[in-house]
N, C-alpha and C positions, 0 to 999 in steps of 0.2 A: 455484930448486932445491928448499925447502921444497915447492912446490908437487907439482912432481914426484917426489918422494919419498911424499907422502901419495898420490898417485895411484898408485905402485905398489906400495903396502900395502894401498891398496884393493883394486886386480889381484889382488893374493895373496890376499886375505884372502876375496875373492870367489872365487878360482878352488875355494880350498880348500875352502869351504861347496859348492860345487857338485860337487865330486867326493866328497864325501860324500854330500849328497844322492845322487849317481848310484849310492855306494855300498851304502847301505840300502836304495834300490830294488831292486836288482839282485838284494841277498842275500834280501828278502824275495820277489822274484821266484822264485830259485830255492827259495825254503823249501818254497814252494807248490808247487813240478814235484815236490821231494821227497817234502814229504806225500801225495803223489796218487797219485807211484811207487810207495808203499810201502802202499797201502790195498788191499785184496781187490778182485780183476775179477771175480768170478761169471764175466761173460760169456765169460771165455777159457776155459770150462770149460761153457757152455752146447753141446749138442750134441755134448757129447766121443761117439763114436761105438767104443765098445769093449765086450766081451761080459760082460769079466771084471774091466774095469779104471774106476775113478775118478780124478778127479783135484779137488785144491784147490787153488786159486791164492791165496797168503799176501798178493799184492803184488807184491816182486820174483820172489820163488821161487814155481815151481808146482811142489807136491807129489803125486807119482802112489800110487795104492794097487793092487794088484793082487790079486783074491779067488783063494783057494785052496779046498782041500779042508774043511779046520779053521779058517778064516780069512784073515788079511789079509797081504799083504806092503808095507811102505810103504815106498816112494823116495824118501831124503832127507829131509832138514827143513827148515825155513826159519832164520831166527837167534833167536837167543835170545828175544828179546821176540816170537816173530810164535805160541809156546802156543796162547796162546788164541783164536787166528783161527784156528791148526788145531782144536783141540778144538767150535768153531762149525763147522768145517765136516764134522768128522766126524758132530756132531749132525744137520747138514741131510741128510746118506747115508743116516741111522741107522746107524749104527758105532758100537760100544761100546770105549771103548778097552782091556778083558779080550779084543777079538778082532781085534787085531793080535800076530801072530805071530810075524814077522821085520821087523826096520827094515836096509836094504840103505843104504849110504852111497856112491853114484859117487863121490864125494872130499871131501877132509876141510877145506874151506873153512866161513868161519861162516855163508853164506845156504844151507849145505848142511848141516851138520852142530851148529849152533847151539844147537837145544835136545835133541839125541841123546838126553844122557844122560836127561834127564828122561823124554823116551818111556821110555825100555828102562824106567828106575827104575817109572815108574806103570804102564806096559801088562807086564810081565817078557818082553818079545819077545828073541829073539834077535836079535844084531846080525851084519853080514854086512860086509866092508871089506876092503880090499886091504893086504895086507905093508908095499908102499910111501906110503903115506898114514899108518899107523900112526901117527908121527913128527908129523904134522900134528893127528891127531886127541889124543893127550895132551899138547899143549900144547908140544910138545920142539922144534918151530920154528916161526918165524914164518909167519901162512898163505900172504904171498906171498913168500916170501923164494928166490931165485933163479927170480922171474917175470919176465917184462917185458911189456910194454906193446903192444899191438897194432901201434899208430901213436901218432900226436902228438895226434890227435883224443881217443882216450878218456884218454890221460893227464891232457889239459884237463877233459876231462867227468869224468873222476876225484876228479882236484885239487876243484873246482867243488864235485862233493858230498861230500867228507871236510870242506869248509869249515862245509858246509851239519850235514849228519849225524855230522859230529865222530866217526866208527868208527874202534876201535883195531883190527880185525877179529880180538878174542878172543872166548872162549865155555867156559861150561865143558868141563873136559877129558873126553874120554871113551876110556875105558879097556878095551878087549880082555877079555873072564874067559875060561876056560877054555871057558865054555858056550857063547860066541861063534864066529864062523865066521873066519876071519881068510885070504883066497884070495894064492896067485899068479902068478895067472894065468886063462885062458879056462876054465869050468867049466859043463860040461850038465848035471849031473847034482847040484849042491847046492841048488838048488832044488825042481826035482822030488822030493828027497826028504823035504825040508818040506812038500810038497803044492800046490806051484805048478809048473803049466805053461809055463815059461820056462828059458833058461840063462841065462849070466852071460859076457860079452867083456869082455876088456881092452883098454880105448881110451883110453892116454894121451897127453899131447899138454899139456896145458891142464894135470894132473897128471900126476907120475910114475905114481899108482897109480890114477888112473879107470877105473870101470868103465862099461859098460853093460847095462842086461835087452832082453832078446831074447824074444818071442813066437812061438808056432810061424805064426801068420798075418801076420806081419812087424810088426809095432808093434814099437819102439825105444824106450827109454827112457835118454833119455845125458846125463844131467846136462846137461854145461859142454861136452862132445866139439862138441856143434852149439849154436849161439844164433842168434835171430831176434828181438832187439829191438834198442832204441836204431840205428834206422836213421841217425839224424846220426851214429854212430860210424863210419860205413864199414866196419864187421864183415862185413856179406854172410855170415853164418852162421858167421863165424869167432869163437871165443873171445878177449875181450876182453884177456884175461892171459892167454901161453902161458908154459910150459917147454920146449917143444921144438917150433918150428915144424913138423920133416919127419914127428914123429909124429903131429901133428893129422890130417895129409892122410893118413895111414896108416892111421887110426883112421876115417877118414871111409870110404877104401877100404874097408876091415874090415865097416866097417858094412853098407855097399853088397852086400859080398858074403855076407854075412848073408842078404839075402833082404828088407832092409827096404823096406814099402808107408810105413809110415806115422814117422815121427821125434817123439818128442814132447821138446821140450828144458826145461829147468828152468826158462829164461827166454826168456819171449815163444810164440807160437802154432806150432801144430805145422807141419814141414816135410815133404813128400813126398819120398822115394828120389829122383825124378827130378830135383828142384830140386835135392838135394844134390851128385848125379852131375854137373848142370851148373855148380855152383859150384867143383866139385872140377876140372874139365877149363877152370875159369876160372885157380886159382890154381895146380893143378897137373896141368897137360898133360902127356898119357902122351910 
């Protein structure tokens, strides 16, 4: 009996060292997918083919710029820590940051909205956001709070790297002045009056209050409305966190009738209208 009691202490005691070990591999595993996620691509920005438009990829978030008449219009931000990979890549443009003008927010999450306020504080840009994100963007709910989840895949890949990257997904708040633009709804014409060639759609889905920029030769600039990475998620262009499933496909519609050639999303390499079209008659047939 003594005998077999020490043997199954052993059992234990070995199984336990090894699922530990499997443990720290694992996490260090992921540490590494994480760091690597989260480093600058150049390359997804190598080639970007637009007249008037830039773009910088932080890592997760690609950040788009749009030149105007007096300067720069910039789409989003990345989160808080990703500063100064923006400030590096505005340097590689030559962009001054005294010539960005207006910072546009499609929605008020933190790899969107993360270091806001700092821009507006250092550049004095005007800020530009939706009614309904407002709530999001000073701190007054939580970023994903009445989201869910795609599928059961990204929840996993979620879970995975909140283990990993420990994100409370706060940021400082950023707060609306009078001198800012605050929309609600589709708008052609507050752009163009800052000196950019573009309007502005309302494409929520993913957010109550996301927007997107529109170009008069169809470039699309939609946040979180489309995604094209983490292909082990099963997204297929779908946002990984919705709000309201029937708007996203709405938003996608919208988009489509827009006039869109070309999609650029916040996260992952640009999409064509027509990829989108056939995505959309995948998940939502007329």
């Amino acid at each position: 009996m003594e005998i077999q009691s020490d043997l199954w202490l052993l059992l234990i005691v070995g199984g336990v060292g090894v699922a530990l070990v499997l443990y720290f591999v694992a996490k260090r595993a992921l540490s590494g997918f994480v760091e690597q996620m989260e480093l600058p691509k150049p390359d997804l920005c190598q080639g970007f083919e637009s007249e008037n438009a830039y773009c910088v990829n932080l890592g997760v978030t690609t950040v788009y710029l749009l030149k105007g008449k007096d300067g720069y219009l910039v789409i989003d931000t990345g989160y808080p820590q990703d500063y100064d990979k923006f400030r590096d890549g505005l340097a590689r443009l030559g962009v001054g940051l005294d010539e960005i003008k207006a910072l546009l927010l499609t929605h008020g999450h933190d790899d969107h909205a993360g270091f806001a306020a700092r821009l507006v504080e250092g550049s004095g840009a005007r800020l530009i956001v939706h009614r309904e994100d407002v709530p999001l963007l000073r701190g007054e709910q939580v970023t994903h709070q009445g989201m869910n989840f795609l599928n059961w895949r990204v929840f996993v890949l979620v879970m995975l790297y909140m283990l990993v990257a420990r994100r409370d997904f706060g940021y400082p708040p950023v707060t609306p002045s009078d001198e800012n633009i605050v929309l609600d709804g589709d708008d052609d014409s507050v752009l163009r009056r800052l000196g950019f060639d573009a309007k502005v759609i309302a494409t929520p889905g993913h957010t109550k209050g996301s927007i997107s920029v529109v170009t008069p030769n169809g470039e699309v600039f939609c946040g979180d409305a489309v995604m094209s990475f983490l292909p082990i998620s099963g997204a297929r262009l779908r946002p990984i966190f919705i709000a309201d499933k029937d708007e996203v496909f709405a938003s996608w519609r919208k988009i489509l009738d827009s006039g869109a050639g070309v999609i650029y999303p916040a996260h992952g390499k640009p999409v064509t209208g027509q990829q989108l079209a056939v995505a959309l008659q995948k998940f939502r047939p007329r």
